[in-house]
C-alpha positions as CSV (number, residue, x, y, z in Angstrom):
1,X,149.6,158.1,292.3
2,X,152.6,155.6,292.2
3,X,151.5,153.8,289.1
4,X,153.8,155.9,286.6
5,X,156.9,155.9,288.7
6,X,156.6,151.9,289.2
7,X,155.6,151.7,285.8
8,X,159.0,153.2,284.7
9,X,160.5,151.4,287.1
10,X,159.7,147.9,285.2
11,X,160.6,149.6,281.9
12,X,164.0,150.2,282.8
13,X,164.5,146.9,284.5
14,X,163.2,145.4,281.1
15,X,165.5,147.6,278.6
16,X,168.6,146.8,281.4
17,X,167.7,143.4,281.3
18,X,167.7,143.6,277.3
19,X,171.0,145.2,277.1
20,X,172.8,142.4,279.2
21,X,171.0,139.6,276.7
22,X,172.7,141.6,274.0
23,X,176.0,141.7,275.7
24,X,176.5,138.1,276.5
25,X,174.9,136.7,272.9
26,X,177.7,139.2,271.3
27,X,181.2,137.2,270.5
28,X,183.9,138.0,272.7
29,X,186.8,139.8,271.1
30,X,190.0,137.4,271.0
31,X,193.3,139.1,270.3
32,X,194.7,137.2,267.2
33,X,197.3,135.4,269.7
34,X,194.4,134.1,271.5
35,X,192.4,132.8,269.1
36,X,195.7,130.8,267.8
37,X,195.4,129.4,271.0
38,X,192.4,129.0,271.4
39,X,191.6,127.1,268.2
40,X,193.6,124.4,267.2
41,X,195.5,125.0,263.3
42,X,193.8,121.6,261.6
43,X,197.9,120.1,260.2
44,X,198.1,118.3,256.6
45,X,197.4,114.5,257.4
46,X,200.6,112.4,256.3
47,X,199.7,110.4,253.1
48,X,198.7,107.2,253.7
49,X,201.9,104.5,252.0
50,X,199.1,102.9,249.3
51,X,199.2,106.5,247.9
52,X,203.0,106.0,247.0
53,X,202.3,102.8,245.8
54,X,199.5,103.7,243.7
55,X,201.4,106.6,241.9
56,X,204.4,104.0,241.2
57,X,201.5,101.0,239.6
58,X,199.6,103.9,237.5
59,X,203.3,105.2,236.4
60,X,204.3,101.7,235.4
61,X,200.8,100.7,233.5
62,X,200.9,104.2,232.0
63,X,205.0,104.2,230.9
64,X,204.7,107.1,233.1
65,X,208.4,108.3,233.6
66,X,207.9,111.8,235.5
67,X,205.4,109.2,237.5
68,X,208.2,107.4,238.5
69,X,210.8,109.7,239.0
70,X,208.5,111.7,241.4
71,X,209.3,108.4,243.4
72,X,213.2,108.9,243.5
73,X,214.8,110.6,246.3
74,X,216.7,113.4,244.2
75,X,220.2,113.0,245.8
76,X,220.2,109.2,246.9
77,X,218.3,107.9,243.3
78,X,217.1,104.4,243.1
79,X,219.1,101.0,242.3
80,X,217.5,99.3,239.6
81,X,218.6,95.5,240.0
82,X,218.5,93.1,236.6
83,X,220.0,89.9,235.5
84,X,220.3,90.3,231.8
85,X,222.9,87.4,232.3
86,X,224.1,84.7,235.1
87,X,224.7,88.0,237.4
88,X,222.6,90.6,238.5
89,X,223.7,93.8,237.3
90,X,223.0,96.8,240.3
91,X,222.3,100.6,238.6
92,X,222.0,103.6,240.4
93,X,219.3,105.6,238.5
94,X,217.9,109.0,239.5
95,X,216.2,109.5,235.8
96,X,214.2,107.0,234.4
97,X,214.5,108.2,230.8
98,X,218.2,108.3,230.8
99,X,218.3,104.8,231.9
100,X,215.9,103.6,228.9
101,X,218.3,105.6,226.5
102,X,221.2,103.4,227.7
103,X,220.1,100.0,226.5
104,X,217.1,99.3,224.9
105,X,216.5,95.6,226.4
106,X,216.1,97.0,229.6
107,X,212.5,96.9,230.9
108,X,211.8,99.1,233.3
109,X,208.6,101.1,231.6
110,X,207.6,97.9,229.9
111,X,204.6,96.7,231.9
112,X,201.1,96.7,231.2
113,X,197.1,96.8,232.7
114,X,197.5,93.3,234.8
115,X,199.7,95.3,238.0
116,X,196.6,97.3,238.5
117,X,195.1,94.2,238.7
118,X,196.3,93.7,242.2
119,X,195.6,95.5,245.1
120,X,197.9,95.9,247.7
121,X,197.7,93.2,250.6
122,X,199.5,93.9,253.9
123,X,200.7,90.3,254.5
124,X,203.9,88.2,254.9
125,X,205.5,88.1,251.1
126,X,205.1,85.0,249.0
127,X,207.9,82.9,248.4
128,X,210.1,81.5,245.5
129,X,208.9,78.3,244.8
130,X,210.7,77.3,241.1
131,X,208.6,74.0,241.1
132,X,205.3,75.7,241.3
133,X,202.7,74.9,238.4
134,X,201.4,77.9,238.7
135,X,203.7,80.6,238.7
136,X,207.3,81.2,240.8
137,X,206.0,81.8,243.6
138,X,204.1,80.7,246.3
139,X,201.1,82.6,246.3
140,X,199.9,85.3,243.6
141,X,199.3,88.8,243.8
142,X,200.6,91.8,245.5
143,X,201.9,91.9,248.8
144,X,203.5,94.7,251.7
145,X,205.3,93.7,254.7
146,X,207.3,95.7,257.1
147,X,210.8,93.5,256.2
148,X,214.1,94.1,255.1
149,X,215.2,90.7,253.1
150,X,217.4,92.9,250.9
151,X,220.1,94.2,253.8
152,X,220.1,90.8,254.7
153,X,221.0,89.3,251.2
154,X,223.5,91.8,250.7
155,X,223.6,90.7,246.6
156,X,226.2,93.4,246.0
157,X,229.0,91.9,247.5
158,X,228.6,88.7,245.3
159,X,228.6,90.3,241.9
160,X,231.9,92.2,241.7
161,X,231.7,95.4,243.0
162,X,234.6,97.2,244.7
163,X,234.1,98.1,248.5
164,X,233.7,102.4,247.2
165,X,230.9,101.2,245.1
166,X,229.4,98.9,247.7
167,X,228.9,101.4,250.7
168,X,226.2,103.5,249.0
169,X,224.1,100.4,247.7
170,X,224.6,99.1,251.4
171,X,223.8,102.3,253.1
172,X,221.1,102.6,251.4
173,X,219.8,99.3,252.0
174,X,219.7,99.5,255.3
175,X,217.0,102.3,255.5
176,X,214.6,100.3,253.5
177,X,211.4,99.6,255.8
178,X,208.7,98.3,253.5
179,X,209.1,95.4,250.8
180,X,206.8,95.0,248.1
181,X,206.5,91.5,245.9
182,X,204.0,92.2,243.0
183,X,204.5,88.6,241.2
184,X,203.7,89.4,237.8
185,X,206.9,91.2,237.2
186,X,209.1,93.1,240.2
187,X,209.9,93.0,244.1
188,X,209.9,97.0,245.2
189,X,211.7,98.4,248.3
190,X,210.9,101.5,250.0
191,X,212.4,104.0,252.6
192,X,211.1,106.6,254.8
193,X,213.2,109.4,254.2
194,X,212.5,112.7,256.5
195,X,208.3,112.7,256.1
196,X,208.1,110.8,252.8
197,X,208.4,107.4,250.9
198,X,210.5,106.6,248.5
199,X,211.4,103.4,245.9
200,X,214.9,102.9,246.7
201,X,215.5,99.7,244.7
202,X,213.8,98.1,242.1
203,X,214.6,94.5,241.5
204,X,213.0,93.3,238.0
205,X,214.9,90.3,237.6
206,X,212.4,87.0,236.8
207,X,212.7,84.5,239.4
208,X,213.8,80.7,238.7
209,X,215.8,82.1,235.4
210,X,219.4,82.3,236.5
C-alpha cells in the first residue's frame, strides 16, 4: 500500500515547511557596524532660546547668582551697562557676586516676582516714549526680536573710553543676535556663541532719567 510512504511524505513537507516559518520570523543578525547604520543615533535636540531666557528671569526673581553666571560666556563675560549719573558707566563682569561686592547701589540681583509676570513675546520691541502716562515705553511687557540696536548705537564711544577699551565692548557687540526689552526694569542682549546662548550685555539703566 502507498498510504504510509505518502503519508510521510506530507509530514516532512509540513516539519520543512515549519522550519522555514521559524527561520524567517527569527531576527537577522546585524554586525554592530550595521546596525549603526541601519538605525539612526536619536541626537540631543538644541534648547529651544525661552529656556535661556527662563533660567536668566527665575535667576533674577530668585537673587539667583550661579543662575546668572551659568549665562556668561566664561572668557568673553558680560557688560553690565548703568547710569548711576549723566553717563552710562559700561562693566565687563564674568562674576555676578564680585560685581555686587564692588558697590552696593548697584542693582543687578535686585528684582522681584513681577518679571515672571511676563512671558516672552516674539515681536518688534516697544519704544521709549518719555511722555507716556503709563510707563516709558510704548507698550508693556516682554518682548524678543532678532535686532541688533546696540552695534548700531555704539554708546561706548560717547562716554570716554579709550580705543583698547572700546574694541572688546564693540567686538562683542557685533555678535549679538537677539534683543530682549522686559520694561519693568532691563533691555538684555544675547549671542549665539558655538551651540549656545549667552547674555552678553545687560543694560539696567531706567529710561527717561538721564
Amino acid at each position: 500500500m502507498q498510504i504510509r510512504p505518502l503519508r510521510n511524505i506530507v509530514l516532512l513537507a509540513c516539519f520543512a515547511l515549519s522550519l522555514t516559518s521559524c527561520q524567517t520570523d527569527k531576527s537577522p543578525a546585524f554586525s554592530d557596524e550595521e546596525r549603526e547604520k541601519a538605525i539612526p543615533v536619536e541626537k540631543d535636540e538644541e534648547r529651544p532660546f525661552t529656556f535661556y531666557y527662563q533660567q536668566l528671569v527665575v535667576a533674577l526673581a530668585s537673587g539667583d547668582a550661579a543662575g546668572f553666571n551659568g549665562l556668561i560666556h566664561p572668557e568673553f563675560g558680560c557688560y553690565l551697562i548703568e547710569a548711576p549719573g549723566a553717563i552710562p558707566v559700561i562693566t565687563q563682569i564674568t562674576n555676578v557676586d564680585n560685581a555686587l561686592r564692588k558697590s552696593s547701589e548697584r542693582l543687578i540681583m535686585n528684582f522681584n516676582d513681577v518679571f515672571l509676570t511676563f512671558p516672552l513675546t516674539e515681536d518688534r520691541l516697544p519704544t521709549i516714549d518719555c511722555d507716556s502716562p503709563e510707563g516709558f515705553y510704548s507698550k508693556e511687557g516682554t518682548y524678543v526680536e532678532d535686532v541688533n540696536n546696540l552695534a548700531e548705537e555704539k554708546i561706548w564711544k560717547y562716554i570716554g573710553l579709550d580705543s583698547a577699551a572700546q574694541k572688546p565692548i564693540s567686538e562683542l557687540a557685533n555678535t549679538v543676535e537677539k534683543t530682549i526689552v522686559n520694561t519693568a526694569g532691563f533691555t538684555a542682549y544675547f549671542s549665539k556663541i558655538g551651540a549656545e546662548w549667552y547674555i552678553t550685555f545687560f543694560d539696567i539703566r531706567v529710561p527717561c532719567t538721564a
